[in-house]
C-alpha positions, 0 to 999 in steps of 0.5 A: 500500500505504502508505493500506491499511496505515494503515487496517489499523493504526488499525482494529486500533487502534480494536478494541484501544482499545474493548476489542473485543481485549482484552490477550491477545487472540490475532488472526487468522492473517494470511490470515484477516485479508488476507480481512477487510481485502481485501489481499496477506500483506505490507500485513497484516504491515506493519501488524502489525510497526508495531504490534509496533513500538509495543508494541501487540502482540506476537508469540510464535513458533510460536504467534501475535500478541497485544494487549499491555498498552497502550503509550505513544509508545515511540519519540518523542524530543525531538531532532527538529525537527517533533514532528507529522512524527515521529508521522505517521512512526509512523503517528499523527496530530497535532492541535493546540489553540492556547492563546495567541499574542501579543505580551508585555511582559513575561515570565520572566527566563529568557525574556530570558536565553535570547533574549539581550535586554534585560528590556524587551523585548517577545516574541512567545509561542506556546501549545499542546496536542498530542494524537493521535487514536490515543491521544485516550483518554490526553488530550493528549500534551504542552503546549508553550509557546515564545517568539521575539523579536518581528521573528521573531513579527511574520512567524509571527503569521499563521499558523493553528499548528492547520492548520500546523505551527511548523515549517513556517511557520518554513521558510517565514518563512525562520527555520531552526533551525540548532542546538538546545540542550535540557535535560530535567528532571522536575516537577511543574505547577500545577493549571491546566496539569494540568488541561489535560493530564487530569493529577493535581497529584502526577503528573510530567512530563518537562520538555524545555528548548530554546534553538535558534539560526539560522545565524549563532548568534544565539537565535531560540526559547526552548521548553518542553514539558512531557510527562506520563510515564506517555504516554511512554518515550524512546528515544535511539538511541546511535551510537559509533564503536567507540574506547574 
């Protein structure tokens, strides 16, 4: 069921996205649609619910399912360790355009600060775009740009990071992120990073600042990422222990 309801979920996708359903647009019954996708009543609701989910669509009662205005990540947040899994577990895709990886000798002061090493040091640098295909038409997702102190670059520098994720290849390279410290701001880029997002100098963007830390407490990447706002909304998911 799990491929069909995916199939189901980015065809109504397509539809929506090329204006084929426009907002408004009531849909099908649900066994109108199990006829045209040719499956049971619950892969069809499944694919509908993620979509409602997302803010896709929405649904009136007693009445139907409708295109809703076009929604954004609604549910990504940035305290997980792989942003590619957490958007294959909204049924979206991930791809990812490399724009630097190397080894600097030097860099921003806040890099050496963050790392704990001395200014001389030299460190390996990691650049990337994100985009999804489901959204291709917002333009990449978020820019990322992170930093390792060069024994932990030198066993990542073989890896393809477009056919790989980062997190992967630090599993696999042994450098587990036992602990993550992250800040958000919001700002502004420089045009050239605008560009590269399909930005404007004027829009913000959220900007995710982390420090992640192996086992034994030592500092192993420094990461930005810059998010542009108007293609997310963060929801952080609060659990309390009902005292005062």
């Amino acid at each position: 069921m799990a491929k069909r309801y995916l199939e189901i979920r980015r065809e109504i996708c397509r539809r929506i996205d090329s204006g084929e359903w426009q907002v408004g647009y009531r849909l099908p019954k649900e066994t109108e649609l199990c006829v045209q996708f040719d499956v049971g009543r619950t892969t069809v609701r499944h694919a509908l619910s993620a979509l409602v989910e997302e803010g896709k669509l929405r649904r009136v009662k007693g009445t139907g399912t409708f295109v809703s205005r076009p929604q954004i990540l609604e549910k990504t947040t940035f305290f997980i360790q792989s942003f590619a899994e957490e958007l294959k577990s909204q049924g979206l895709s991930c791809r990812t355009e490399v724009l630097e990886c190397r080894t600097l000798r030097s860099t921003d002061p806040a890099v050496y600060e963050a790392l704990q090493l001395p200014e001389s040091s030299s460190v390996w640098k990691l650049r990337r775009l994100r985009y999804s295909d489901e959204l291709r038409e917002k333009g990449p997702i978020t820019l990322t740009v992170s930093y390792f102190p060069t024994e932990i670059g030198k066993r990542l520098e073989g890896y393809d990071f477009e056919t790989v994720s980062l997190y992967n290849a630090m599993q696999e390279s042994r450098t587990v992120r036992a602990r993550s410290e992250k800040t958000v701001s919001a700002t502004r880029l420089p045009p050239k990073d605008c560009r590269l997002l399909s930005a404007d100098t004027e829009d913000l963007f959220l900007a995710v600042t982390s420090v992640s830390f192996d086992r034994e407490g030592h500092p192993i990447e420094y990461c930005v990422s810059h998010f542009p706002v108007d293609r997310h909304t963060f929801r952080l998911h609060v659990v309390t222990d009902g005292e005062g």
